[in-house]
C-alpha angles and dihedrals in degrees: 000000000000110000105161098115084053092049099049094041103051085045082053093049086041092054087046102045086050088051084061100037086056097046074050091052083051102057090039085056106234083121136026134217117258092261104050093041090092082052091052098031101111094041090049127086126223099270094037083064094045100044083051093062094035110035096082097039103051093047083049085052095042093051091048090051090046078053100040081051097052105044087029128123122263098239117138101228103033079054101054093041080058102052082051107056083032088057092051092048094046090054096043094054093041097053088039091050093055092051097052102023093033110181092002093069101057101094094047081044090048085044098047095046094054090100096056095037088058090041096062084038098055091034086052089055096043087059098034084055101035078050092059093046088061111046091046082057093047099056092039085055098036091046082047091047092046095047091057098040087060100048082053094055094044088052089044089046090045105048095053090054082057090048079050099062091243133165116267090225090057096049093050087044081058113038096032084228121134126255098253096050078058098050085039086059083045098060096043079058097066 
């Protein structure tokens, strides 16, 4: 299942609902605006100041990379390059969103993780099923092997009772082969 317009479009409505939740921070006043920060410097903490300058950065940011995804090539290293960055600035905004919006940033944060949240889901039921697969083709393979293995003992076990100079009755008794696989073993002896 190729989920990748969904991906990039719930990271983009993510990126927009945090740029509102932080004009609403803004107006709340957990954060202030770049202007009025010398103003509320004294009364402000050390993430309250760094969630002022970066909030809105990095939302914008967030929202261009969603775009840049979704629009982006299908190259295998300038992808990966990508979900990469794109994973650093999504955690950034989200733990920076939670430190200036507070409350106010958890549905753009739900909305902006979705990626990574189906990711880990769809990656779990690959392997759950792959898992199964395997373990389906691996009895099927082990019961074959063993069943062959065994022929071949019987046949081992039988054909140094006939080396032996034993009684066809006891060999059958032992192996639980027939009488005419033994006599067949018999005759590739001689």
């Amino acid at each position: 299942m190729n989920l990748r317009f969904i991906n990039w479009y719930t990271q983009a409505l993510g990126a927009i609902l945090g740029i509102m939740a932080c004009v609403y921070a803004y107006l709340k006043g957990f954060i202030c605006t770049y202007n009025n920060i010398s103003v509320f410097f004294d009364t402000m903490n050390f993430f309250e100041i760094v969630s002022s300058y970066l909030l809105l950065p990095l939302c914008i940011t967030t929202f261009i990379l969603s775009i840049i995804k979704g629009y982006g090539t299908d190259k295998e290293p300038l992808n990966n390059n990508l979900e990469k960055l794109n994973l650093i600035f999504i955690s950034l905004n989200v733990i920076i969103g939670f430190i200036g919006a507070r409350i106010y940033f958890l549905i753009p944060a739900l909305f902006i993780l979705f990626n990574v949240f189906m990711d880990n889901v769809f990656k779990e039921y690959k392997e759950i099923d792959s898992d199964d697969e395997c373990t389906k083709n691996n009895c099927l393979l082990s019961s074959n092997d063993m069943d062959l293995i065994l022929m071949n003992t019987k046949k081992e076990i039988a054909l140094e009772l006939l080396l032996k100079n034993a009684d066809i009755e006891f060999i059958v008794d032992i192996t639980g082969l027939s009488k005419e696989e033994i006599i067949d073993i018999g005759k590739n002896l001689n």
